[in-house]
C-alpha positions in Angstrom: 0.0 0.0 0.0 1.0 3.7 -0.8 0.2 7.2 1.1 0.5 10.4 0.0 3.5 10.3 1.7 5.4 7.4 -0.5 5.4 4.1 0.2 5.6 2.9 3.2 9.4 1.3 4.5 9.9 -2.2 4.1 10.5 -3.9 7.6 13.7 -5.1 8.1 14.8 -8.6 8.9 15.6 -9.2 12.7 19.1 -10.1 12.6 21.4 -11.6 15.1 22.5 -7.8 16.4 18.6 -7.0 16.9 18.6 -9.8 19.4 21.6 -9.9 21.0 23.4 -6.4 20.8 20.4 -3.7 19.8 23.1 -1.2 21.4 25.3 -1.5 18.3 22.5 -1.2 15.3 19.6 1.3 16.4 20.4 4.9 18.0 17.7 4.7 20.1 18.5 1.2 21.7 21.9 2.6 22.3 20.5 5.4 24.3 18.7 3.2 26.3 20.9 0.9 26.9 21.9 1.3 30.5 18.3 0.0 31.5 17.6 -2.5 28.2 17.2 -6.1 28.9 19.4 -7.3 26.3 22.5 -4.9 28.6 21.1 -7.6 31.3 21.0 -11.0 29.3 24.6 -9.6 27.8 26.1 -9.4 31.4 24.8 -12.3 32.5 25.4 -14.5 29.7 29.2 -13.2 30.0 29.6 -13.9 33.7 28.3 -17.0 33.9 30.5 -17.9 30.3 32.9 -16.8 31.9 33.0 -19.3 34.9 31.6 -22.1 32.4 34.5 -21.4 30.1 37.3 -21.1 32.8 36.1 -24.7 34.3 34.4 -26.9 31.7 36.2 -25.1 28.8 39.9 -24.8 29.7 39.2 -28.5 30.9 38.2 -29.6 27.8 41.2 -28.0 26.0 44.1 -29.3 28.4 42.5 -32.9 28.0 42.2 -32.1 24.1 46.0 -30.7 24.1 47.8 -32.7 26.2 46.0 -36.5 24.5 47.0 -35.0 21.4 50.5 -34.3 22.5 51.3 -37.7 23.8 49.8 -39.9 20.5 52.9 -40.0 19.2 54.5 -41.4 22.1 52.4 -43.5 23.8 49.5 -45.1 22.2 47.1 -44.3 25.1 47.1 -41.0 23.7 44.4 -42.6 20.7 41.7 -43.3 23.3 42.4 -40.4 25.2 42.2 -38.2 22.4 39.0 -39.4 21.2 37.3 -39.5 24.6 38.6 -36.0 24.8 36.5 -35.1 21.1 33.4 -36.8 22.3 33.8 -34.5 25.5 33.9 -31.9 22.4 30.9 -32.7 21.3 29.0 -33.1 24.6 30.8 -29.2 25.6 29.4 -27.7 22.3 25.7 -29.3 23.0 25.7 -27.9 26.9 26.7 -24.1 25.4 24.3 -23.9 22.8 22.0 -24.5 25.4 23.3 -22.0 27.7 23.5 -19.7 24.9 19.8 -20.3 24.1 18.6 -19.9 27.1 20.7 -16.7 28.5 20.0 -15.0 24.9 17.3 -16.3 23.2 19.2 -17.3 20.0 18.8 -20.7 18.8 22.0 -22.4 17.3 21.4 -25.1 15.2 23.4 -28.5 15.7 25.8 -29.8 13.3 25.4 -32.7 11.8 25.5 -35.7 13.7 28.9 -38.6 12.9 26.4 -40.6 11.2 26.1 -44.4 11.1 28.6 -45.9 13.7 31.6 -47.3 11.4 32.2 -51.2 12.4 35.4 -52.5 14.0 36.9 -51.1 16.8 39.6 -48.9 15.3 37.1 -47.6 12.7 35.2 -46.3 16.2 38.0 -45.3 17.5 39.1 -42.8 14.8 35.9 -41.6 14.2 35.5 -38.7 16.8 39.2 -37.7 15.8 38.5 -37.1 12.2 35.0 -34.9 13.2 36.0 -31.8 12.2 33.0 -29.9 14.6 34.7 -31.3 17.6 37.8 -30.1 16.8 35.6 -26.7 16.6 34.1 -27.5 19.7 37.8 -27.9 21.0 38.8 -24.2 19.5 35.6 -22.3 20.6 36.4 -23.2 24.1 39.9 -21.9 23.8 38.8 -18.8 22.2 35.9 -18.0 24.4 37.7 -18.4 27.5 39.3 -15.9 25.9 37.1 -13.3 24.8 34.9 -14.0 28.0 36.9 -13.3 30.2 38.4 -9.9 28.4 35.3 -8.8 28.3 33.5 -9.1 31.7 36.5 -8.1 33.4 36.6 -4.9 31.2 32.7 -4.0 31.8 32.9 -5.1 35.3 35.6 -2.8 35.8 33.8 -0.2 33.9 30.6 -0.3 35.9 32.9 -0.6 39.3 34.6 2.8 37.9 30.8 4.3 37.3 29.7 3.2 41.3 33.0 4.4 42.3 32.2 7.7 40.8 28.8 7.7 42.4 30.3 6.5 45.4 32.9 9.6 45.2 29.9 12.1 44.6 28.3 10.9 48.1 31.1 10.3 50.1 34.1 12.7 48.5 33.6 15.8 49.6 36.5 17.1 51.5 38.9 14.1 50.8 42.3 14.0 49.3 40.9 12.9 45.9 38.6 16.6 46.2 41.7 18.7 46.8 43.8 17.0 44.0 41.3 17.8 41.5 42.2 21.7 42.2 38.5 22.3 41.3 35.3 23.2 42.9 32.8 20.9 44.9 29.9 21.3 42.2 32.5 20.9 39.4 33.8 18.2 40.7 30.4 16.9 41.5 29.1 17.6 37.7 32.8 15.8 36.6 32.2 12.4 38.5 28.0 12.6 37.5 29.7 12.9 33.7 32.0 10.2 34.0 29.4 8.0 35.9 27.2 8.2 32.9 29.8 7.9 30.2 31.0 4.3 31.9 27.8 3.1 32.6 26.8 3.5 28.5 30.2 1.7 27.8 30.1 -1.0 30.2 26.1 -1.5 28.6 27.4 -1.4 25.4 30.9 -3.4 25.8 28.7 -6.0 27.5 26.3 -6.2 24.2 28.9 -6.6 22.3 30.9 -9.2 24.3 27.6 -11.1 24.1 27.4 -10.6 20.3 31.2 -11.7 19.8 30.4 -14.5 21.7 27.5 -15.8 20.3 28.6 -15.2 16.4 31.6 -17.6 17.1 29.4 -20.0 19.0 27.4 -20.1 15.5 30.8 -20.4 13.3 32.3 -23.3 15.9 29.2 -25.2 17.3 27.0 -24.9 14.4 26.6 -26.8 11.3 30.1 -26.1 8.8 29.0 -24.3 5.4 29.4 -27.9 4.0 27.1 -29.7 6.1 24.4 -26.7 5.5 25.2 -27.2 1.5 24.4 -31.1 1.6 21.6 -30.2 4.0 20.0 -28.0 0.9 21.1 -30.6 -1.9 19.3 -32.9 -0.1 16.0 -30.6 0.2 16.4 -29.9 -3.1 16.6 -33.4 -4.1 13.4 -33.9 -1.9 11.7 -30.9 -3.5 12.2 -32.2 -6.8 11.6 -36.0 -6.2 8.0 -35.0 -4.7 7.7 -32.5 -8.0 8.4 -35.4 -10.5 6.7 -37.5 -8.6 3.0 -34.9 -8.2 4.2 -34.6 -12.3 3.8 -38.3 -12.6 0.4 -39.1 -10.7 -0.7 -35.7 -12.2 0.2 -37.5 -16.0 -1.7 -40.6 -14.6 -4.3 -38.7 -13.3 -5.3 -37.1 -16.9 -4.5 -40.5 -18.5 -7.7 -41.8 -16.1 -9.6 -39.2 -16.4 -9.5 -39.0 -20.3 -10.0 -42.9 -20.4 -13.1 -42.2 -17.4 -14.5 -39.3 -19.3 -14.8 -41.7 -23.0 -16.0 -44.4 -21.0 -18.7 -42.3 -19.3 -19.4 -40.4 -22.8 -19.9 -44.2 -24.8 -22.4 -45.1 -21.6 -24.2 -42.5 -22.0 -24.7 -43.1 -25.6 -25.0 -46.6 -25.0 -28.1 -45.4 -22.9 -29.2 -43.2 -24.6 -29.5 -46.0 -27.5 -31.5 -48.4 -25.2 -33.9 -46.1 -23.9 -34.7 -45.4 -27.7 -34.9 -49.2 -28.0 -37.5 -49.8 -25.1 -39.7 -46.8 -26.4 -39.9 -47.9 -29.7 -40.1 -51.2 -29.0 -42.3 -51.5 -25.8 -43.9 -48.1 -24.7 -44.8 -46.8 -28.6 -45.9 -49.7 -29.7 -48.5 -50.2 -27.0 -49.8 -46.6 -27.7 -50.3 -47.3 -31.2 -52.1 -50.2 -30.3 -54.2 -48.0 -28.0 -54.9 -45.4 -30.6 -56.5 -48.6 -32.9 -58.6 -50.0 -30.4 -60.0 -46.4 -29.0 -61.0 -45.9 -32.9 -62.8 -49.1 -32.9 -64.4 -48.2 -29.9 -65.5 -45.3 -31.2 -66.9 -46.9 -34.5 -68.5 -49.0 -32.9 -70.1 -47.4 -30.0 -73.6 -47.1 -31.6 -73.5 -50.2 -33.4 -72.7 -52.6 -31.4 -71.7 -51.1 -27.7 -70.3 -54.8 -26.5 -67.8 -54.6 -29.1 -67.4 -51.1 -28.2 -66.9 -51.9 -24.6 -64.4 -55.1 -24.9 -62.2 -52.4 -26.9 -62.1 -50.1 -24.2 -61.4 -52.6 -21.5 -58.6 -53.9 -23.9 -57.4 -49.9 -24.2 -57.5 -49.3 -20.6 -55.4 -52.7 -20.0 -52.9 -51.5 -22.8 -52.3 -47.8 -20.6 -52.0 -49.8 -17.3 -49.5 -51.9 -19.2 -47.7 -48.9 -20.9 -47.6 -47.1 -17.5 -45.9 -50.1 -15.9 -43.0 -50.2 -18.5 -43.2 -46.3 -18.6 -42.4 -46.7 -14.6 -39.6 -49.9 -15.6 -37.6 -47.7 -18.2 -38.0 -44.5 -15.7 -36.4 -46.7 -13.1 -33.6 -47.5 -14.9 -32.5 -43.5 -15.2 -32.9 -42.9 -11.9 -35.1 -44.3 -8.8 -37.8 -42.9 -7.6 -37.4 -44.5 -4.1 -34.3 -42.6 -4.0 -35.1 -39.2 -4.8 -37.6 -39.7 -2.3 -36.6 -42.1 0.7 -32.8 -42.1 0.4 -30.2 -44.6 -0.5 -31.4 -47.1 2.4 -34.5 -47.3 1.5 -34.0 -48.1 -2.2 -31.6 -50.6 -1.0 -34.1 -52.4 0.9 -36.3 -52.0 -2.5 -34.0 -54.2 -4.5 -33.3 -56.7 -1.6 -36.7 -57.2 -1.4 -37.0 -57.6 -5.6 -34.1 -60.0 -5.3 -34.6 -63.7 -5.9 -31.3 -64.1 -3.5 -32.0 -63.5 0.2 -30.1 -60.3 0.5 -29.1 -58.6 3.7 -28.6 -55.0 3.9 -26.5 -53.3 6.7 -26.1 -49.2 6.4 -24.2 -47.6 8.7 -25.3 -43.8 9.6 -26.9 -41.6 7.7 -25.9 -41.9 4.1 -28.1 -38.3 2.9 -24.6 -36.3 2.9 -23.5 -38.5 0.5 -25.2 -36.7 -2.3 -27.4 -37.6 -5.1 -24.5 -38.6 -7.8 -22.7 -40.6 -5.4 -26.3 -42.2 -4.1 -27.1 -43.1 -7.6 -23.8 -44.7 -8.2 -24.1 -46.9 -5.4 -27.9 -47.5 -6.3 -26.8 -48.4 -9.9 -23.6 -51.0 -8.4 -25.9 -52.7 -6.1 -28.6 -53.5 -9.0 -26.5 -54.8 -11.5 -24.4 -57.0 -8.2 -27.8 -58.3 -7.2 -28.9 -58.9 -11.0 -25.2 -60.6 -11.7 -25.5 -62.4 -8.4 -29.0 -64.0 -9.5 -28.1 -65.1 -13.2 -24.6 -66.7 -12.3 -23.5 -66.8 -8.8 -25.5 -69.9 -7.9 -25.3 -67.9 -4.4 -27.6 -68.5 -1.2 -27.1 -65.3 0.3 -25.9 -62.1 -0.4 -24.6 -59.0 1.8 -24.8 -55.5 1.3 -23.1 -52.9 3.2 -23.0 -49.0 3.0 -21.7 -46.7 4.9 -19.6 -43.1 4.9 -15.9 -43.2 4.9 -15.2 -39.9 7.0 -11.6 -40.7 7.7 -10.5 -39.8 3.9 -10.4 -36.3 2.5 -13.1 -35.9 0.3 -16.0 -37.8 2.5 -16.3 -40.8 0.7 -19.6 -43.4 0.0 -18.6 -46.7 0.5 -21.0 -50.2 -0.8 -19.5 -53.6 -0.5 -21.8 -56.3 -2.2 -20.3 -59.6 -0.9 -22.5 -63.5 -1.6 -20.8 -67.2 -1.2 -21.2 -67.8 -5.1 -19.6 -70.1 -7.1 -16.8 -66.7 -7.7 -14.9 -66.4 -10.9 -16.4 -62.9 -12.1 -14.5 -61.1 -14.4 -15.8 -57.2 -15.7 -15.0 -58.2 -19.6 -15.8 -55.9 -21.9 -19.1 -55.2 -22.8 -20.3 -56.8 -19.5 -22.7 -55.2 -16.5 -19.6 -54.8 -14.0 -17.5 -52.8 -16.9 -20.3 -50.4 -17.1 -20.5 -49.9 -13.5 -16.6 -49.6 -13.7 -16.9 -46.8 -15.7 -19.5 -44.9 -14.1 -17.6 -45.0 -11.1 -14.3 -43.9 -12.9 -16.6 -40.8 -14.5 -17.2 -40.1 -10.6 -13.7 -40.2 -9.7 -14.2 -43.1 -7.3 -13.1 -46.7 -7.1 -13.7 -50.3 -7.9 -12.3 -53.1 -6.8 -13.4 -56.8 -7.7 -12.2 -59.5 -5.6 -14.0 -62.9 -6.9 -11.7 -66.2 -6.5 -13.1 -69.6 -7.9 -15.1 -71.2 -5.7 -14.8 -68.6 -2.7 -17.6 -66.2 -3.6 -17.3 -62.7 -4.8 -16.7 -59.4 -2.9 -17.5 -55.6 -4.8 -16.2 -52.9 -3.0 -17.0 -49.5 -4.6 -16.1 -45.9 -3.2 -17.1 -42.0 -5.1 -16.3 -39.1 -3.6 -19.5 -37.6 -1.4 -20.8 -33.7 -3.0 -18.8 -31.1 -1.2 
C-alpha cells in the first residue's frame, strides 16, 4: 500500500545484532541501553560464560592438548584423544544450550557422525577425524578468551561508574577533592559525567561481548557451510523428487480421467441407444395399439356397444400396461425410491425384488453422501444383485453402505459380498464394466475381488458432494 507520503518502509529482517546487541544497530537502543534487557541478558550470559569457560572449557582444551601431545608417544594417547572429542561434542551441545537460554538465539546442531563405522579402530578414529569437535575444541579456547576480556573490562567499567557515584556521596572534602584543584559542584558535575559515560560503555561493551560471543558460537558449534550445502542438496533433491513425482500421478491422473470421461461419454450413448430401444419397442408400440382399439371403440359405440366396450377394457389394459414399462424404463434412469426415501430405502427395494436373500446393513446416515454418489451406489448394487442372480448360484448375499469420513473428500462406500460359485471377471461389454466406468466418471473406485469357488466381494467408493 502507498500514502501520499510514499510508500511505506519495508521492515527489516531481525538479525542476530537486533537480538543480542540492539546497542550496536539502532540509535535509540543505544541510548537506552543502561536499563535495556538485552544490557542484562549480555552481562549475564558473559559472567556465567565466563565461569563455564574457565572450568568446563579450559578442561576440555588441556584434555584435548595434552591427549593429542602424547599420540605419538604413547598409544594411550588414541583413546584419550578421542574421549577428549566426544567431551567436544557433549561441551558444544551444553553451550548452545546455555546460549539459548541466557540469549534467546537458537544455534542449530551440526550434523551428527552418522552411522557408527564397524570394528573397533574404525570407532576409534571416528571422533578424531569430526572436524565440529575439533571446533568445539577451538571455541572453548577462544571463548575463555574473549569471556573473560570482556566481563573483566565492563565489570571494571561499571565498578569505575559506582566508584564515581560512590565519590559524589562520600568525597567531599577528601584527598581525591583537593587533587582535583576544582570546585565541589565541578567536581560533583565531573564524576556525574564520567558516571554516565562508563555506565553507556560498560552496557554497550557488555552487548557486544555477548554478540562476539554468540557469532563464534554459531561459526564453531554450528553446522560447517558444507554440512548446511548437503543439508540443501538434499531438500532440493526432496523438492524435486516429490515434483516429479505430483508430475507423474498428475500425467496418470489425466491418462484416467481421459480414459473415465470416454468411457462415461460411450455409456451415456449406450443409454441413450436403449432407452430409444425400449420406447420404440415396448412403450410406442403399445400406444399405437391404444390409438387402434380407442377408434374401434369409437366406430362402434352405436352399433354394437359390447364390441365397443371389450375395446375399451382392452385400451384401458394396454395404458396400465404402458404405465408399468413407462415406470420400468424410468427406473432404470434414476429411482424414484431414492429421490424420495434415500439410499437405504432403495436398498431395501432391491433386496426385497431379489430372488437371493439379500441382507442390507447401512451404517449412519448416508443423505450427505449426495445424489450422484447415491445413484452410483444405487446403480452398483442392481446390477451385483442382477449378476448375483443369473450366475453366482449364491444363497445369500450382503450388502453394506456406509460413509468413509476418515478420507479427505467424504467418501460413500458399498460392498456387495455372496458365497457364489466366484470367478467374475468385468469383460468388456459386460454389466460390471459399465458400472466400472460410471464410477471412474465419478472419480471413485472399484475393486473386484471374486476367486473360484470362494464367492465374490465388490467394494466401490465415489467421492460424497462437497
Amino acid at each position: 500500500m502507498t500514502s501520499d507520503d510514499g510508500p511505506a518502509p519495508a521492515h527489516r529482517p531481525v538479525s542476530l545484532e537486533d537480538v543480542v546487541a540492539p546497542a550496536l544497530v539502532s540509535g535509540p537502543a543505544f541510548f537506552r541501553a543502561p536499563y535495556d534487557a538485552a544490557t542484562g541478558r549480555a552481562f549475564a550470559a558473559l559472567g556465567v560464560g565466563w565461569i563455564w569457560h574457565l572450568t568446563g572449557g579450559l578442561t576440555l582444551w588441556i584434555l584435548v592438548v595434552v591427549s593429542a601431545g602424547i599420540v605419538p608417544a604413547l598409544g594411550i594417547g588414541v583413546p584419550l584423544l578421542a574421549a577428549s572429542l566426544v567431551a567436544a561434542r557433549w561441551f558444544g551441545a551444553a553451550e548452545r544450550a546455555r546460549i539459548a537460554a541466557q540469549t534467546g538465539v537458537a544455534i542449530p546442531a551440526p550434523l551428527t557422525l552418522g552411522r557408527t563405522p564397524r570394528g573397533f579402530w574404525s570407532r576409534l578414529w571416528a571422533p578424531i577425524r569430526d572436524g565440529r569437535a575439533w571446533a568445539a575444541t577451538l571455541y572453548a579456547f577462544l571463548a575463555m578468551l574473549l569471556t573473560s576480556v570482556f566481563f573483566a573490562v565492563t565489570t571494571g567499567l561499571a565498578a569505575g561508574a559506582a566508584a564515581a557515584a560512590a565519590f559524589v556521596a562520600l568525597g567531599r572534602g577528601s584527598a581525591l577533592a583537593e587533587w582535583t584543584g576544582l570546585s565541589w559542584p565541578a567536581t560533583v558535575v565531573g564524576a556525574l559525567a564520567g558516571a554516565v559515560v562508563l555506565v553507556w560503555a560498560a552496557a554497550a561493551l557488555a552487548q557486544y561481548g555477548s554478540y562476539l560471543m554468540v557469532r563464534l558460537a554459531t561459526i564453531l558449534l554450528g553446522p560447517s557451510s558444507a554440512d548446511v550445502a548437503r543439508a540443501r542438496a538434499a531438500v532440493a533433491e526432496h523438492e524435486t523428487r516429490l515434483a516429479e513425482a505430483a508430475a507423474h500421478t498428475a500425467r496418470e491422473r489425466a491418462v484416467v480421467l481421459t480414459e473415465s470421461r470416454t468411457a462415461a461419454v460411450s455409456a451415456a450413448d449406450t443409454e441413450r441407444r436403449r432407452i430409444e430401444r425400449d420406447l420404440h419397442d415396448g412403450a410406442q408400440q403399445r400406444l399405437v395399439a391404444l390409438g387402434v382399439e380407442l377408434g374401434v371403440a369409437r366406430r362402434l359405440a352405436d352399433k354394437d356397444p359390447e364390441h365397443a366396450v371389450a375395446a375399451l377394457e382392452l385400451a384401458h389394459r394396454e395404458i396400465k400396461e404402458t404405465l408399468a414399462e413407462l415406470r420400468d424404463l424410468v427406473r432404470g434412469i434414476h429411482p424414484a425410491v431414492l429421490a424420495d426415501r434415500g439410499l437405504d430405502a432403495a436398498l431395501s427395494a432391491l433386496a426385497g425384488r431379489s430372488p437371493v436373500p439379500v441382507r442390507v446393513e447401512v451404517t449412519g446416515d448416508l443423505t450427505p453422501a449426495g445424489s450422484a454418489a447415491q445413484a452410483a451406489a444405487y446403480f452398483v448394487v442392481a446390477e451385483a444383485l442382477t449378476n448375483v442372480a443369473k450366475h453366482a448360484g449364491a444363497d445369500s448375499v450382503r450388502v453394506q453402505a456406509r460413509l468413509v469420513p476418515d478420507e479427505q473428500p467424504r467418501r460413500l462406500r458399498v460392498m456387495v459380498s455372496d458365497d457364489g460359485r466366484g470367478g467374475a471377471e468385468p469383460s468388456p461389454g459386460s454389466g460390471l464394466e459399465g458400472l466400472r466406468g460410471r464410477v471412474a466418471a465419478l472419480d471413485g473406485t472399484f475393486e473386484l475381488d471374486s476367486p473360484p469357488g470362494k464367492g465374490t466381494r465388490l467394494t466401490v467408493e465415489v467421492p460424497c458432494a462437497s
